[in-house]
Steps between C-alpha positions, in 0.01 A plus 500: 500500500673571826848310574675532823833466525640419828832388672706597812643829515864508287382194266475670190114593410634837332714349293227232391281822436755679340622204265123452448418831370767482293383194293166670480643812351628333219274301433301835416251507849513821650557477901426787777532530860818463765804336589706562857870394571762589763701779476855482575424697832216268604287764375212328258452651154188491280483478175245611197484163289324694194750818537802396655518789744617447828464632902616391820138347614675439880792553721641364799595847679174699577528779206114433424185655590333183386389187653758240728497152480760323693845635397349704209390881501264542174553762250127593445623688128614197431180322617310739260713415196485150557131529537471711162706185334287256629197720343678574199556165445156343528431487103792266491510159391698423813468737837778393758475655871881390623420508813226508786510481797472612846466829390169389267361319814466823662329669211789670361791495251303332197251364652248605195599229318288243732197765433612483102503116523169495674355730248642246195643808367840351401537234221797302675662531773815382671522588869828469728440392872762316763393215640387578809272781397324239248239416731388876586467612135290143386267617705469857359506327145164327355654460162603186332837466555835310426769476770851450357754448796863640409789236655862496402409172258228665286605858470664473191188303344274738634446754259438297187277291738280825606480573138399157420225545758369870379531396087120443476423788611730720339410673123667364259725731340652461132854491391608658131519066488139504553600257770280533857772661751315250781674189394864560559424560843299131471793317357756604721217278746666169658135382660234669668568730773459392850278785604280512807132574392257720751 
């Protein structure tokens, strides 16, 4: 399964992703892959979901050696270590790429998830994408998908909704209960969510 979650820029998708991945986790589903966020120096930092380790991915004063995208200069070590997540992380019950973007439209940064997608290597997946880059990667993507669109209204919903969406095809994972760790996740559910489907 492939969601997208999408949103302007500022909105919130990390912290959906982040509160997300959370749930999962104790719920007992292992999760893989990346998450960016602004630095305090308008740098962007990338982190290792499955390690917690940490490097500045981009900066705003040209330091890198590494690709440019509009204000950004690329830290290509941190391009490789984000890539290595992403790979480390396909076995996962959950894989989240936090974010592409113009960068993966070129070919670069982590572009190899579309190829990993396209190769139906990776159980589930949750992809981050702004807005106005939605168009460009639909077309790269052949998968079923789910669009989830991030607004000040729904953020808070949003990860129990995304949850909701990926239960069925999660493994259901025992507590010392003997309870499934899928249905809390279900009951914290107030309707179905309002997903776009591709």
């Amino acid at each position: 399964m492939v969601i997208i979650v999408t949103g302007a820029t500022g909105i919130g998708k990390t912290t959906v992703c982040r509160k997300l991945i959370e749930i999962a986790q104790n719920q007992g589903h292992t999760c893989g892959g990346i998450l960016t966020y602004k630095a305090a120096d308008e740098g962007i930092i990338i982190e290792d979901i499955q390690s917690g380790e940490t490097e500045t991915l981009a900066s705003i004063n040209n330091i890198y050696q590494g690709p440019r995208t509009g204000k950004y200069f690329f830290n290509p070590e941190a391009i490789e270590f984000g890539t290595r997540a992403i790979e480390e992380g396909i076995s996962s019950d959950i894989l989240l790429v936090d974010e592409i973007g113009y960068l993966e439209l070129q070919g670069n940064g982590f572009a190899k998830i579309l190829e990993l997608i396209g190769a139906e290597r990776v159980k589930n997946s949750i992809l981050v994408i702004r807005r106005e880059l939605l168009p460009a990667f639909l077309a790269r993507l052949n998968s079923k998908l789910s669009i989830i669109e991030t607004n000040t209204y729904n953020r808070n919903e949003l990860p129990q909704k995304i949850c909701a969406l990926l239960a069925n095809n999660l493994p259901t994972y025992s507590s010392k209960r003997g309870a499934s760790c899928r249905v809390p996740c279900s009951e914290k559910m107030r309707g179905a969510p309002k997903v776009q489907q591709g």
